[in-house]
C-alpha positions in Angstrom: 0.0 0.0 0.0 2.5 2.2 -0.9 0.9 4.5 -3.0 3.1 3.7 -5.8 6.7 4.2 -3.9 5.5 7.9 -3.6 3.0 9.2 -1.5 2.2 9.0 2.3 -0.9 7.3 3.0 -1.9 8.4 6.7 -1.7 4.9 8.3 -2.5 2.5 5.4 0.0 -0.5 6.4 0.0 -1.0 10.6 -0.6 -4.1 13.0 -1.1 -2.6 16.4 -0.9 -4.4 19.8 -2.9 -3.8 22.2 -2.7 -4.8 26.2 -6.1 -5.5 27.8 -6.0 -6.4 30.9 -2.6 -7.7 31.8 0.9 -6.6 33.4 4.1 -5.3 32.0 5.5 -9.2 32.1 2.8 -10.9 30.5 2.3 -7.7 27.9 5.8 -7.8 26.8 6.7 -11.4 27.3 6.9 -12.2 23.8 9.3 -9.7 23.2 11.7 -9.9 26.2 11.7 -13.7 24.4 12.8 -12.0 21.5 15.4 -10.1 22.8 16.9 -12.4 25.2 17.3 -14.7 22.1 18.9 -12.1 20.0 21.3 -10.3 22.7 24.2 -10.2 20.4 21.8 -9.0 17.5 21.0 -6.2 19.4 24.8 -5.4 20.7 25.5 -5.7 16.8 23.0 -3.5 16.2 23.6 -0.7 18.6 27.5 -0.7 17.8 26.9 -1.1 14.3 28.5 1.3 11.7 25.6 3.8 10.5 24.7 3.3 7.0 23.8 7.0 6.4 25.1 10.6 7.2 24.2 10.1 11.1 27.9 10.2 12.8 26.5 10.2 16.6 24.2 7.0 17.9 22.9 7.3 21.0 23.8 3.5 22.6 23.1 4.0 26.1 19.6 5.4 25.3 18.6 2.5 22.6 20.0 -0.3 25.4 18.0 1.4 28.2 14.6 1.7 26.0 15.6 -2.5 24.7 15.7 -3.6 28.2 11.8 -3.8 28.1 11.9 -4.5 31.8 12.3 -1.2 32.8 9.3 0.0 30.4 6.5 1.9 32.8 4.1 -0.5 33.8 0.1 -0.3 32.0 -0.9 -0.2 35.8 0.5 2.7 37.7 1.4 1.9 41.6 0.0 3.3 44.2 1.8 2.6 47.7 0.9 2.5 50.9 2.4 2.3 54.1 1.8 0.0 57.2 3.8 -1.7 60.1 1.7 -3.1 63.1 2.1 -0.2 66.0 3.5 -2.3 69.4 0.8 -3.9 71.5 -1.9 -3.2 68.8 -5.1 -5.7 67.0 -4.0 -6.2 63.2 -7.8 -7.2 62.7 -9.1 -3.5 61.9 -6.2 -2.6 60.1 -5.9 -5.8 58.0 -9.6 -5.1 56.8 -9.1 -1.4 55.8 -5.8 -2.7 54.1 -7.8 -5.5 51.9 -10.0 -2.7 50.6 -7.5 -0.1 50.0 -6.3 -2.4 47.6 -9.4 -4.0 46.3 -10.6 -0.4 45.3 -7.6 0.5 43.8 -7.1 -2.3 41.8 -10.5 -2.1 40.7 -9.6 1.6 39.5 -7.1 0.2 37.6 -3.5 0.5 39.5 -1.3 -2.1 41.5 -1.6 -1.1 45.1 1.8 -2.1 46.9 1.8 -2.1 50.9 5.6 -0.7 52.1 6.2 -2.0 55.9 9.6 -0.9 58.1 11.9 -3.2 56.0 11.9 -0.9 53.4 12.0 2.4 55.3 15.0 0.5 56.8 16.7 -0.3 53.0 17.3 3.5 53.0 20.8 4.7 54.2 19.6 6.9 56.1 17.3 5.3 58.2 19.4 4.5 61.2 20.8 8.3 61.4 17.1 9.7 61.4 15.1 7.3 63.6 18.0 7.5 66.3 17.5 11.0 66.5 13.9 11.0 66.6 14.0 8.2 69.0 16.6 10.1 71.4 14.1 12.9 71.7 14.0 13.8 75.2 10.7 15.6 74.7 8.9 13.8 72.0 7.6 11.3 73.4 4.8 10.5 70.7 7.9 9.3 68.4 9.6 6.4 70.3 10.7 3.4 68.2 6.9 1.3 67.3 4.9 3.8 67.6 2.4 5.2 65.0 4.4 8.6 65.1 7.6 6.9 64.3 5.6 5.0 61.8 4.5 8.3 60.3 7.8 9.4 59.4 9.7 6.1 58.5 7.0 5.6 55.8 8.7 8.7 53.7 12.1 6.7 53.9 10.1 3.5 53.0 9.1 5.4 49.7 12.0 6.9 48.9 13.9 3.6 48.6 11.8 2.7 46.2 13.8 3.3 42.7 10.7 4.0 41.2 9.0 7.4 42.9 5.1 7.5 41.9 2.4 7.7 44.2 1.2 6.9 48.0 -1.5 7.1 49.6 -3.1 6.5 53.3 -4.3 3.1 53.6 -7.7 4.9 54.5 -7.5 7.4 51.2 -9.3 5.8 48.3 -9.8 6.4 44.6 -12.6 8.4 43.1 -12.0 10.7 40.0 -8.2 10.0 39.5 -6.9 8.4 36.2 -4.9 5.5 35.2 -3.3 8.1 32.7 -2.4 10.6 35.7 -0.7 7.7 37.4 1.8 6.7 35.1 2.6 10.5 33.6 2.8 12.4 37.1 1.5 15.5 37.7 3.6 19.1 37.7 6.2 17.3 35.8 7.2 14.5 38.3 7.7 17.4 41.7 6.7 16.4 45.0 2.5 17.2 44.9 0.3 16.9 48.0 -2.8 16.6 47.5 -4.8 17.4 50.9 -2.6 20.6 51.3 -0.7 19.4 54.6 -2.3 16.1 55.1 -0.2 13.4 53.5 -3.1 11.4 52.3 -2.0 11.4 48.8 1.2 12.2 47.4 3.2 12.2 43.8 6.8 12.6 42.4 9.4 11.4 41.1 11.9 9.0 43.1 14.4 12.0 43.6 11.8 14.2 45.1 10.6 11.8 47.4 14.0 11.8 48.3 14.4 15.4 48.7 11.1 15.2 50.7 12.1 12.9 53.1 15.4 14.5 54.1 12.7 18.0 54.1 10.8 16.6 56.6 13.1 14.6 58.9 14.9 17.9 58.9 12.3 19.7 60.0 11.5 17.2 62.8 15.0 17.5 64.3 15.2 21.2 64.1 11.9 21.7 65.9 12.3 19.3 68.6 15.6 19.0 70.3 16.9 15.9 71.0 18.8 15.2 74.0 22.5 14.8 72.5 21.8 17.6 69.7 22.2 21.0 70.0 19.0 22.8 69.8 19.3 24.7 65.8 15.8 26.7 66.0 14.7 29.4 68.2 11.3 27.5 68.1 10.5 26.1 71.8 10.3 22.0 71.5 7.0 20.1 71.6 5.9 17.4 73.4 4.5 16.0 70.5 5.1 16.4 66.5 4.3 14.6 63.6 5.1 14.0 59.7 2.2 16.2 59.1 3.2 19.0 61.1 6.6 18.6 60.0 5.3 18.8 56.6 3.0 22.2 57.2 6.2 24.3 59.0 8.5 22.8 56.2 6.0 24.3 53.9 5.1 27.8 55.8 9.3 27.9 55.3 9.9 27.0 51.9 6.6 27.9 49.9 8.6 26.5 46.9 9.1 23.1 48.6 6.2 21.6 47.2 2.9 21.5 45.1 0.2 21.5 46.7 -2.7 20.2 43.8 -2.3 20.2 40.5 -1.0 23.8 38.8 -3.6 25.0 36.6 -6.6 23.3 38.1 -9.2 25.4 39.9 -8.8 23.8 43.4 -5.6 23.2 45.1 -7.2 20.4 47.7 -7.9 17.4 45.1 -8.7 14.9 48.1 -12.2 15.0 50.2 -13.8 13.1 52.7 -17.2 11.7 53.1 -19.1 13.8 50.7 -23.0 13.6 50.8 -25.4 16.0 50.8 -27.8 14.2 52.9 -27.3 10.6 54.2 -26.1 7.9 51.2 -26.6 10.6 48.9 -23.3 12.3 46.9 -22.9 15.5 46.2 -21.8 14.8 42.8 -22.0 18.6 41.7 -19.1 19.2 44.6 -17.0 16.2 43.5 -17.2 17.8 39.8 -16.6 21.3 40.2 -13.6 20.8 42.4 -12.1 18.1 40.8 -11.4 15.6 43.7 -9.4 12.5 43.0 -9.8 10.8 46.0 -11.4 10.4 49.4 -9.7 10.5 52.5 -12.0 8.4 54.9 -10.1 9.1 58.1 -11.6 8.8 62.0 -11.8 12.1 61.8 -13.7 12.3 58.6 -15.8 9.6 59.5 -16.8 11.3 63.2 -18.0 14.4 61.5 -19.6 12.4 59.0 -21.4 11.0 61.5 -22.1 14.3 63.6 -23.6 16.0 60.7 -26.3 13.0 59.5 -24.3 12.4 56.2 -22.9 9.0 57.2 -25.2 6.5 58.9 -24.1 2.9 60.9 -26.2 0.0 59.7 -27.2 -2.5 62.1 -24.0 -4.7 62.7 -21.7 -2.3 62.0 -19.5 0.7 64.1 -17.7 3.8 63.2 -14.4 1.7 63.1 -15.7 0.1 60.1 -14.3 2.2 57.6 -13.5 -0.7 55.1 -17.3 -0.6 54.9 -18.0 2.8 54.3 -15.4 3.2 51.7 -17.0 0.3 49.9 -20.3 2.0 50.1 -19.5 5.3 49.1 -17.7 4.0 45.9 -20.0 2.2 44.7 -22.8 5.4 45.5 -20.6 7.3 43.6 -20.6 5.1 40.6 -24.2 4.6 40.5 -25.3 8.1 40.9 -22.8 10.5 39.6 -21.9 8.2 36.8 -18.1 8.8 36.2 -16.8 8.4 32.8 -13.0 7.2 32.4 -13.1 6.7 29.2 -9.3 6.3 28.0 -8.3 4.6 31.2 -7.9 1.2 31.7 -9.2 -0.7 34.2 -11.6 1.7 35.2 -15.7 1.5 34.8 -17.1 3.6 31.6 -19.9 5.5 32.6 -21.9 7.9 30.5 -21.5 11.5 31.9 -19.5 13.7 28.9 -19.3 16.1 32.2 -17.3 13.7 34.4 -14.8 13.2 31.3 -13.8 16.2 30.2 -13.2 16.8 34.2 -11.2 13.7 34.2 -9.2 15.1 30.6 -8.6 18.6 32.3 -6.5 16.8 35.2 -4.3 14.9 33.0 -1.2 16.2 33.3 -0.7 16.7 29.3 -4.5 18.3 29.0 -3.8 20.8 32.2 -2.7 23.4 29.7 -6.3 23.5 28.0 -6.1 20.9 25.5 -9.5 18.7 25.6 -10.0 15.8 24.1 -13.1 17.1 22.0 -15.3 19.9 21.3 -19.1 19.8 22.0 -18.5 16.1 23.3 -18.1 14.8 19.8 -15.7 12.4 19.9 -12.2 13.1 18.1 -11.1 10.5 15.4 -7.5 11.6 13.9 -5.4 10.7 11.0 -2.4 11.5 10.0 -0.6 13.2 6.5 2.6 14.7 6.2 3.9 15.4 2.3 7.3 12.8 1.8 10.3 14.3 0.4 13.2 13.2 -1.6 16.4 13.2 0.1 17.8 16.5 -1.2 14.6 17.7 0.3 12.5 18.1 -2.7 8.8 17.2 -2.1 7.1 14.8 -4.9 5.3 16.5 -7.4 1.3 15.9 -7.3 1.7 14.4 -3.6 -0.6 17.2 -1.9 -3.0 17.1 -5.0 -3.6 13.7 -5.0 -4.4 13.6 -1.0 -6.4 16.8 -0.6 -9.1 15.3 -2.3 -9.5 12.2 -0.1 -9.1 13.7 3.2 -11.5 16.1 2.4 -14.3 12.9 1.9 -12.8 11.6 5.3 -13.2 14.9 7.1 -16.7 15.0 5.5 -17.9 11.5 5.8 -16.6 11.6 9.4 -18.3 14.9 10.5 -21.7 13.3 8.6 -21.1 10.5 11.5 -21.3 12.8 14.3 -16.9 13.0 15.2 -14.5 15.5 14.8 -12.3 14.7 12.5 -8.5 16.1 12.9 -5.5 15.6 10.2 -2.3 15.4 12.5 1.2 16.1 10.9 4.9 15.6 11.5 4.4 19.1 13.9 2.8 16.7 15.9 5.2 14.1 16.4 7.6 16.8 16.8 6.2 17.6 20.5 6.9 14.3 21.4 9.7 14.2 23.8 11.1 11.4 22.4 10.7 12.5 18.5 14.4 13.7 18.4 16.1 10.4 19.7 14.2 8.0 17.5 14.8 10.6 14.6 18.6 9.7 15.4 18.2 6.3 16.3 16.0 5.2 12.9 18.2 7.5 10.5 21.1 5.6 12.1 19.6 2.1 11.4 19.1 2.5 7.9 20.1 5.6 5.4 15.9 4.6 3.9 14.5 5.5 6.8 15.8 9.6 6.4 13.3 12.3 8.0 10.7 13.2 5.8 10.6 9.7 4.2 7.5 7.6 3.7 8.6 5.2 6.1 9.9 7.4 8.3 6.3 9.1 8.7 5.1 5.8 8.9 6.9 5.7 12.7 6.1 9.2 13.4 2.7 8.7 13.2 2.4 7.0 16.4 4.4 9.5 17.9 1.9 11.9 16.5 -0.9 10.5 18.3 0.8 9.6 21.1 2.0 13.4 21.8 -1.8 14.1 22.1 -2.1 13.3 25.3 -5.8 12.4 25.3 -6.0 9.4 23.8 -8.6 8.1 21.3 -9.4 6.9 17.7 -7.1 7.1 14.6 -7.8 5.5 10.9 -5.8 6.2 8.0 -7.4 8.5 5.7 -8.7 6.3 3.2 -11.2 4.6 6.2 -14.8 6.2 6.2 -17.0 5.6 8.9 -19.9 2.8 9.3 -21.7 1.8 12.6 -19.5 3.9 14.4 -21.8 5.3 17.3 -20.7 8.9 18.4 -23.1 8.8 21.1 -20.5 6.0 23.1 -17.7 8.3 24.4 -15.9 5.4 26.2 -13.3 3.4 24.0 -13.6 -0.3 23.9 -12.1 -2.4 26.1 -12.1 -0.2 28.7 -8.7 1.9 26.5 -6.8 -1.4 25.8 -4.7 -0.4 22.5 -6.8 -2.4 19.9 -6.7 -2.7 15.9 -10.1 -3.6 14.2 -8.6 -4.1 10.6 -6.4 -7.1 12.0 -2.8 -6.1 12.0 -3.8 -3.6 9.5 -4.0 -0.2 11.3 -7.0 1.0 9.0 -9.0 1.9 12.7 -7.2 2.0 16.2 -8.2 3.1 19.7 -6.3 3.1 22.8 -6.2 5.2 25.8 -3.3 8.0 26.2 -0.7 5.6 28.4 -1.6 2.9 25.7 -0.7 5.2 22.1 2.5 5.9 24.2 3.5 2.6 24.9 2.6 1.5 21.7 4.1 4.1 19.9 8.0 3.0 22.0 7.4 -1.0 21.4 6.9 -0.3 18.0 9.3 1.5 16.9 12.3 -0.3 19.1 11.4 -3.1 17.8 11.8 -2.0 14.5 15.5 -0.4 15.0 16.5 -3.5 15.8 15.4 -5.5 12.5 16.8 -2.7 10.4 19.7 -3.1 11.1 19.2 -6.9 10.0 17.1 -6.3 7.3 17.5 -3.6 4.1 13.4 -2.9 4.4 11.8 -3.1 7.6 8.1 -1.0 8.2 6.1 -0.3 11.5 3.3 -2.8 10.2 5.8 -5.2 10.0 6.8 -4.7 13.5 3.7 -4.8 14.7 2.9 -8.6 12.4 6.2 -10.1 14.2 5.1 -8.7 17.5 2.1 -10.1 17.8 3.4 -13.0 16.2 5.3 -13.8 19.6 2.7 -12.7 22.1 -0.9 -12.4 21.4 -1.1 -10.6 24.7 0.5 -7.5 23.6 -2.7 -5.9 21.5 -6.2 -6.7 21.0 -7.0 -7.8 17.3 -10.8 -7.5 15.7 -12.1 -7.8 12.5 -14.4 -4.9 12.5 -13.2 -3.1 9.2 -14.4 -4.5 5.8 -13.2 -3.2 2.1 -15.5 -2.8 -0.9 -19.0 -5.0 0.9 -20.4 -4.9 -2.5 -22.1 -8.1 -3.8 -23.0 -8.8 -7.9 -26.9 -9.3 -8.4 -26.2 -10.5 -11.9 -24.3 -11.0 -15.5 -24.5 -7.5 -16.4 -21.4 -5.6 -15.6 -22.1 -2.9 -13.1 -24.5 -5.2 -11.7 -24.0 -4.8 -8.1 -25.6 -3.6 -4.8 -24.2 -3.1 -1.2 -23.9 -6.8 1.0 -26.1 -5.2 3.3 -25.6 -8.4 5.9 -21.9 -7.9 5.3 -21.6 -4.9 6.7 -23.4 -5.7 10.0 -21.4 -4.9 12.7 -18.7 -3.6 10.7 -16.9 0.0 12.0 -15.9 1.4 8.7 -14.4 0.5 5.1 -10.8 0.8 4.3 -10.9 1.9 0.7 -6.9 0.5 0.0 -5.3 1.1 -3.3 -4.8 -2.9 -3.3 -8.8 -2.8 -2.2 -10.0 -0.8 -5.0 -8.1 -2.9 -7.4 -9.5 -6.3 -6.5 -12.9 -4.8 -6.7 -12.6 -3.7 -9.6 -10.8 -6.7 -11.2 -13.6 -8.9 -9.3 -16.1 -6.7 -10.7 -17.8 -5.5 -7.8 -16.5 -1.6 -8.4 -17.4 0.0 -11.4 -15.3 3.2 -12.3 -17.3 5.8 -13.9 -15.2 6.8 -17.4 -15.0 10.4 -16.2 -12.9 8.6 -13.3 -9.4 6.6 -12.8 -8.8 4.4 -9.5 -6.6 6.7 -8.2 -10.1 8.9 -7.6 -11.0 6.8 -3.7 -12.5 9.9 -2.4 -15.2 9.3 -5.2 -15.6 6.0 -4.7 -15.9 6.6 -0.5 -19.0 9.1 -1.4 -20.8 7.2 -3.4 -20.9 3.6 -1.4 -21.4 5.9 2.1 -24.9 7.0 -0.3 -25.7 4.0 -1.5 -24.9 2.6 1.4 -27.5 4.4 3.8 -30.0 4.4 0.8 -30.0 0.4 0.7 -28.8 -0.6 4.6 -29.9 2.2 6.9 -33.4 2.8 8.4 -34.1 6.6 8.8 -34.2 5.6 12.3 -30.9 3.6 12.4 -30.0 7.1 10.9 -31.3 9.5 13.2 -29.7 7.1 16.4 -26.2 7.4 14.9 -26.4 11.4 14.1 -27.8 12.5 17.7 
């Protein structure tokens, strides 16, 4: 589908892999087999001589992005702390513990419960919790205790190599993303999210360290422990705590820390019980301020309680708070009907309101870019003119595809989305587009920027740069029972291909066109330095080749569904049955000439082959006019 060696056809030759509901090591399985069966391929590769212009190549970078292992998980982690306080029942904690990580596993991210071990894998965990415990006047933090707890847990996370997010083991989900876990917010610096409150916290594994030196810090030089000299005028307490360490730290420094998200209306993004009246949710609240959690604390729960918004079934007592937090979630779901519809693992709802609250709090859409205007639902392509390598562009390329994508902006507008053409200026905001650039021109001196198949890898970096997520087709894929009125993607965002491994139709959440977009084209630097041709579909074929797991596959696109009705030439009407069920038509140039050779496309003598955008018009028509019911019609166009 090359378009005669010339022309770049938007995303006419693709197999795309899509995860559904599986982790990194079962997702990429099948191509950690591959690579641990072609090490000394890949150390040939990456050492190899370039075969074009390209004098630098980046090894260190290519080995790091080949050692798949250390790709981001699909399921963010959220962490939480807990070590048994001395003398003190496991039995109420253990219960709020199996729901903190029920519910966020059932938003769709690995919950991992820290405990002193790894507070105690940090190198400084002896120096700090000595001091604290040597305290002659804070009492509250001897060696067990919850307060000591409270501030070994930031050590805990530090140590982890990975940063991310923790939580309270009382703090659960509500409007946060899948998306928003794995990109962090405010670029990766330390966020809290209930102002002073740890109950929710974000950044990157060198700001947790800075924030856990930050707050230790600020312990020691408000208290003074016995064999310290005092280094604050402040007088000592007889009682402090991480929290309280984290509120002076912050009336210090107001640069230490975030506190919400920058650019969102509310700074406090974590609430407590929320209802209007008892069992029901102020859903209007939840909205306008954007919460992404609740924070279901005793605290919480006692005003709760006080107030009349929270009541104690028969059986039960305000220490249940596994309970209540199982309640209110599922309240929430029912009757403010969240949407998450590019995350995965979440529940798709049918509130356009809840999404484009959910879109303005990821951290690529904080800036004001939402995924759609007037809740139409975005479906993108992708055209960039190709160029010769002294930089000339073909002659007739632009001519030839003006014509078509103005029948797919059409015939996609007719179907109720917004259609948008995305070009190398897209793929360009990646922030990876400069070290593949390097890393394919190096590979092979065909795969030059501003090549066809250089676009061919762009395009995904295109999409992925978006940041929302969402539907792409190649330009030469019109629109059938595509229902504009379903915002949420199928399978719940898992990257899937409905043409096969032809990427005529995709969808896939934001985290998923990013990973996609990485597997795709490393895999493909890799085989061209083996190989003189190597494309992204081809990638994609041998990918899922070796693990099914890594994409979804359907069959949801058909070509030219006509059927003959006689002898007569031109004899032919649309196979209504055929295109039951089926998403859209990809109109190929290898398509349109079977058709015709079969028959079963007649081209008008005022027409050539070449003249798709015709031939896209007229079977839409005819189409409607033989398939469609005006109400079939009308329910698709609302």
């Amino acid at each position: 589908m090359r378009s005669q060696g010339r022309f770049v056809w938007a995303f006419p030759l693709l197999a795309l892999f899509v995860y559904a509901s599986f982790t990194v090591d079962s997702n990429l399985s099948g191509v950690r087999r591959f690579l641990k069966g072609n090490e000394e391929k890949v150390q040939e590769a990456s050492s190899a001589e370039p075969k074009s212009n390209v004098t630098h190549h980046p090894r260190e970078q290519q080995a790091e992005r080949l050692q798949l292992g250390k790709t981001p998980p699909v399921r963010p982690i959220v962490y939480t702390f807990f070590e048994l306080k001395k003398n003190a029942d496991s039995k109420v904690h253990d219960a709020l513990i199996l729901v903190w990580k029920e519910l966020w596993s059932n938003a769709g991210w690995e919950p991992k419960v820290l405990t002193l071990l790894d507070a105690k894998k940090h190198p400084d965990y002896k120096h700090y919790s000595d001091i604290l415990v040597k305290s002659n006047t804070m009492g509250n933090v001897n060696e067990g205790t919850y307060d000591h707890l409270c501030f070994v847990r930031w050590l805990a996370m530090a140590a982890q190599s990975t940063g991310g997010w923790m939580s309270d083991y009382d703090t659960f989900p509500l409007g946060i993303s899948v998306n928003m876990g794995l990109h962090l917010p405010n670029n990766g610096e330390f966020t809290s999210y209930q102002r002073h409150v740890p109950a929710l916290m974000s950044g990157t594994q060198e700001e947790w360290e800075r924030m856990a030196h930050a707050v230790m810090e600020q312990a020691i030089t408000t208290v003074k422990p016995k064999d310290l000299p005092s280094t604050t005028e402040k007088p000592n307490s007889n009682f402090y705590s991480d929290m309280l360490a984290l509120l002076d730290a912050s009336f210090q420094d107001s640069s230490l820390l975030h506190y919400g998200i920058k650019g969102a209306k509310h700074n406090i993004a974590v609430s407590d019980y929320k209802y209007t009246e008892e069992e029901v949710v102020d859903c209007d609240f939840l909205e306008e301020t954007g919460v992404l959690a609740v924070h279901l604390s005793h605290a919480a729960t006692a005003r709760a309680l006080t107030r009349g918004k929270l009541r104690i079934p028969s059986g039960k007592s305000q220490h249940d708070r596994d309970y209540f937090a199982r309640v209110l979630t599922k309240q929430w779901k029912e009757q403010c009907k969240p949407n998450f519809d590019d995350e995965n693992g979440s529940t798709p709802g049918s509130n356009a309101k809840s999404n484009r609250r959910l879109a303005l709090f990821d951290p690529r859409t904080v800036e004001g870019k939402e995924p759609s205007r007037n809740d139409r639902p975005v479906i993108h392509t992708f055209f960039q003119p190709i160029k010769d390598t002294n930089g000339n562009e073909y002659a007739n390329t632009k001519i030839m595809h003006d014509d078509l994508i103005a029948a797919w902006k059409e015939l996609w507008s007719n179907a109720g989305y917004e259609p948008r053409v995305l070009t190398l200026d897209d793929a360009k905001k990646h922030p990876d587009y400069e070290k593949y650039n390097e890393l394919l021109s190096h590979a092979s001196d065909k795969v030059y920027e501003d090549s066809y198949d250089f676009m061919c890898f762009m395009r995904w970096f295109a999409m992925a740069a978006q940041g929302t997520g969402g539907w792409m087709s190649d330009y030469d894929t019109f629109p059938l029972n595509m229902d504009p009125n379903n915002l949420a993607l199928p399978n719940y965002g898992a990257f899937t291909s409905y043409q096969r491994h032809v990427p005529a139709l995709l969808s896939g959440s934001a985290t998923e066109w990013d990973r996609m977009a990485h597997t795709v084209t490393d895999f493909a630097v890799i085989k061209l330095h083996e190989k003189d041709f190597y494309s992204d579909m081809l990638a994609l074929s041998d990918l899922f080749s070796m693990d099914q797991n890594i994409y979804l596959q359907d069959e949801r696109v058909g070509e030219y569904p006509y059927k003959r009705i006689g002898d007569g030439v031109g004899e032919v009407k649309v196979d209504c049955k055929a295109t039951e069920g089926m998403l859209a038509v990809h109109l190929a140039h290898s398509s349109t000439n079977k058709a015709i050779a079969s028959g079963t496309l007649v081209v008008p003598e005022s027409k050539t082959k070449f003249d798709r955008h015709y031939f896209a018009r007229i079977f839409t028509q005819s189409w409607k006019r033989e398939c469609f019911s005006e109400e079939q019609e009308k329910h698709l166009r609302q």
